[in-house]
N, C-alpha and C positions, 0 to 999 in steps of 0.2 A: 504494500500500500504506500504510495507517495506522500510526502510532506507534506501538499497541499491540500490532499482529500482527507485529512483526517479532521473530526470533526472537535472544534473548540469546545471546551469544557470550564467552566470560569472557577468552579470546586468539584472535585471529585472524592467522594466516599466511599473506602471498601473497609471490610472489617470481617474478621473472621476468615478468613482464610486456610489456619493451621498448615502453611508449610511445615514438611519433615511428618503429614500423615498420610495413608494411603486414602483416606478420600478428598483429597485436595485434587481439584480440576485446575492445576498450573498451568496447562497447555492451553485449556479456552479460556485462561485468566490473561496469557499474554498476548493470545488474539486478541483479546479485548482491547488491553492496555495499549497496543502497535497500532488499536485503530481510532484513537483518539489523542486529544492534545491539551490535556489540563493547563491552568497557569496554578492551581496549588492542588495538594493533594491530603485527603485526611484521609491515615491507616489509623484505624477506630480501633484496636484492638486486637487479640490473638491473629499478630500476622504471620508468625513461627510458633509452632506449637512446640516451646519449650518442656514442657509437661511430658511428651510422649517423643522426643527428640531420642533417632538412634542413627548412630554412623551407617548403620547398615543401608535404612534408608533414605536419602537425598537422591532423587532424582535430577537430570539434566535441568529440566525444566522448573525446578522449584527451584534452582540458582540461576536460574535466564529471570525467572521473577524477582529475585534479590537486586539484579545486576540490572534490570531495565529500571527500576525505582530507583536505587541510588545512580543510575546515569540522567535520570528523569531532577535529579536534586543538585547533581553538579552542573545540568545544562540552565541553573534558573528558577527552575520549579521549585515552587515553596514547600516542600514535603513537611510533614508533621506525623512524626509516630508518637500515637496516646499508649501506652503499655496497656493490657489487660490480664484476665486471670492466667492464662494461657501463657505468657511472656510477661509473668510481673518481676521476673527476675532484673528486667532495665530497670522498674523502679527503686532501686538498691542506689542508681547513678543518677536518677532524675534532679533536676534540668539535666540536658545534655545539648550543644549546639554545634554541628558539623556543618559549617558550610551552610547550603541550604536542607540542611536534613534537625531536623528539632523534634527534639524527644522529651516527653511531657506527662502529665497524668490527666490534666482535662485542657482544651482550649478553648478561648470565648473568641469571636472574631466579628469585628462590624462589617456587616456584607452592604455591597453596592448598594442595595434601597434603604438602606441606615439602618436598617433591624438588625437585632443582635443576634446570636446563633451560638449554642452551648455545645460542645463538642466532649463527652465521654465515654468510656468503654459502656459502664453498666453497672458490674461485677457487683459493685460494693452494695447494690440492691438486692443481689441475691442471698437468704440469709442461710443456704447450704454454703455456699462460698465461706461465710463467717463467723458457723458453727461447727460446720462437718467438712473441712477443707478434703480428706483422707476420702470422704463419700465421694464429691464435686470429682475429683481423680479417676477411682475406681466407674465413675458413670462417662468419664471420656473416652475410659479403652471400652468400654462397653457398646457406648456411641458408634467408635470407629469401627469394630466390630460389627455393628450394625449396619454400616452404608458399605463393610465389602459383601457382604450377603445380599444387598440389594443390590448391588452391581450384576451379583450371578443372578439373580431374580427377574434382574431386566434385560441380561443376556439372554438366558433362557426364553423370555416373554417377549423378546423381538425377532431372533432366530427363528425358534420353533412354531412358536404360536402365531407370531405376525401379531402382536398386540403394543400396544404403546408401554410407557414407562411408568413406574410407579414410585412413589416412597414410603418404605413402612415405615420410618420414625414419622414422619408428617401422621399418617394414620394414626400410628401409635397417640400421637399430641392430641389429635381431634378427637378421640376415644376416652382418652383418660380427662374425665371431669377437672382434677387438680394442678394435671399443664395449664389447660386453659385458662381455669384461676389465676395461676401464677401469673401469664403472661397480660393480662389486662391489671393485675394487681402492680406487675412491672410499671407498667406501660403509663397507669392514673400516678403511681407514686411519683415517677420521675418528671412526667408533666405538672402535679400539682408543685412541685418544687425549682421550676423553669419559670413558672407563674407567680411565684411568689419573690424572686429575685427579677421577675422585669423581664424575663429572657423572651423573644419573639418566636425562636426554634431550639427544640431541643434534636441533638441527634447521639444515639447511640448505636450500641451492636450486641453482643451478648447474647440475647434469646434464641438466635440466628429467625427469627421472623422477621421479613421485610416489612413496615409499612409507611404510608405518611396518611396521617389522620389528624386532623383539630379535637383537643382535648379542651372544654369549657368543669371551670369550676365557678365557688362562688366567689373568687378574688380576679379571673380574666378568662385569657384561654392563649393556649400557647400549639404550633404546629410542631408534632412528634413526629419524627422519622427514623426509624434504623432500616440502616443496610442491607442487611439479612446475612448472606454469608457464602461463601463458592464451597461448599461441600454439595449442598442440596441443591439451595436457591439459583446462584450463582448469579449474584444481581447485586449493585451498585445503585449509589445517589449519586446525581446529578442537577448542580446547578447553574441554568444557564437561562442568562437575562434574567435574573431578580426570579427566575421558576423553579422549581425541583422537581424533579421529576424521579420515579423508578426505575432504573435499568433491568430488564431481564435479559439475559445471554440466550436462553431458552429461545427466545422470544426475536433475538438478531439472525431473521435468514442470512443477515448481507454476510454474517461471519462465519457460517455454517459449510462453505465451499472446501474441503480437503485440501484441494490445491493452494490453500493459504495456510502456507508454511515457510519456515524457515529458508532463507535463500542458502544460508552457511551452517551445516552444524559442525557446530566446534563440539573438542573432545573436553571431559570435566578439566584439566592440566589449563587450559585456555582460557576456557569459562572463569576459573577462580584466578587465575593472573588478571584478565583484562577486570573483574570485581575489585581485586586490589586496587589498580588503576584508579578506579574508581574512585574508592574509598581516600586513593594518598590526595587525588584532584579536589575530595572537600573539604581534606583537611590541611589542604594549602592555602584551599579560599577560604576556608576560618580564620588561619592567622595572617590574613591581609587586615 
């Protein structure tokens, strides 16, 4: 895809991620990413799933995702990683400023129509997270567990059968009475507290439920959006001309063509030299 066809993004929001697991969609993460052109970028949270991180596996592709972000921060772009549960081990170093790469625990930012816009992981609303940290863990390999079974599920269900795709944890949510709670209890919590500090939008990640909806209490009403997440969803915020919109990958025939691939595959030896690069390029523009 050319320079010029890629489409302007004024903010971009992804979160949830979990590089370094086996249901991370890297490959149509970096389609995505190659076919657009942010001026900033907020990574909302678990962008590397420190948690469940093993040498054995990093794929190619979840270091073409490290490598296209931090060249996205040395070419300009205003990147901002918020740590979440997932990688709260940055929080140990928070602040952190590289160049254009800034690492943080929440960020507020006055966007172009002057409204203000709260930017946090989540986490700290979940109260497994802040009782039962050991549970939160044990329900992650469980999780991942879950999306490679659905993978053979929907292997199976488009091979054999000719049927479309499915997800059993989305089922699973919609069945269990106490997800659903949870997540509109998520969802009124962090908005009545967006609303009570004056914020215009609140955006999170964490549930990995995408959505953007106006939450009204009786002190205002403030517009909630999270991200959702590239395991499942694999959808994205976007803000362009004072709008937001929901990205679904799902959803982009234009990115769907095979033939949009890599022009050069480099070997991992490459990949992690030219990431140095990288990395030495913002931290030379730091100490400018």
């Amino acid at each position: 895809m050319s320079h010029s066809s890629k489409r302007k993004i004024d903010i971009l929001v992804l979160s949830d991620i979990h590089l370094g697991t086996y249901g991370c969609h890297a490959k149509e993460l970096l389609r995505y990413l190659k076919s657009i052109k942010p001026k900033t970028v907020i990574l909302n949270g678990d962008i590397i799933d420190i948690w469940q991180f093993s040498k054995r596996y990093w794929p190619k592709s979840h270091m073409k995702v490290v490598k296209h972000l931090m060249g996205m921060a040395s070419k300009g772009v205003k990147v901002y990683y918020i740590a979440g549960n997932h990688d709260e081990m940055l929080r140990k170093f928070i602040p952190i400023k590289i160049g254009g790469l800034i690492i943080e625990n929440k960020v507020v930012l006055e966007l172009a129509d002057g409204k203000k816009a709260w930017f946090f992981h989540g986490d700290v609303f979940d109260v497994t997270m802040k009782h039962s940290r050991w549970l939160a863990k044990l329900g992650a390999i469980g999780y991942d567990t879950l999306i490679l079974i659905n993978r053979l599920v929907n292997f199976i269900s488009e091979k054999i059968f000719h049927k479309g795709k499915l997800s059993l944890s989305k089922k699973i949510k919609n069945s269990v009475k106490s997800a659903v709670k949870f997540i509109n209890q998520f969802e009124e919590t962090v908005a009545d507290i967006a609303i009570h500090n004056k914020y215009d939008y609140v955006v999170c990640g964490h549930i990995h439920q995408p959505e953007i909806r106006e939450i009204k209490n009786h002190e205002g009403v403030v517009l909630y959006l999270n991200s959702g997440d590239w395991i499942e969803n694999l959808t994205s915020l976007e803000y362009v001309n004072n709008q937001w919109t929901l990205y679904r990958y799902n959803e982009d025939a234009s990115l769907h063509d095979d033939s949009l691939t890599d022009e050069q595959e480099l070997n991992t030896k490459t990949l992690f030299n030219n990431l140095l690069e990288e990395f030495n390029l913002l931290q030379s523009e730091s100490n400018i």
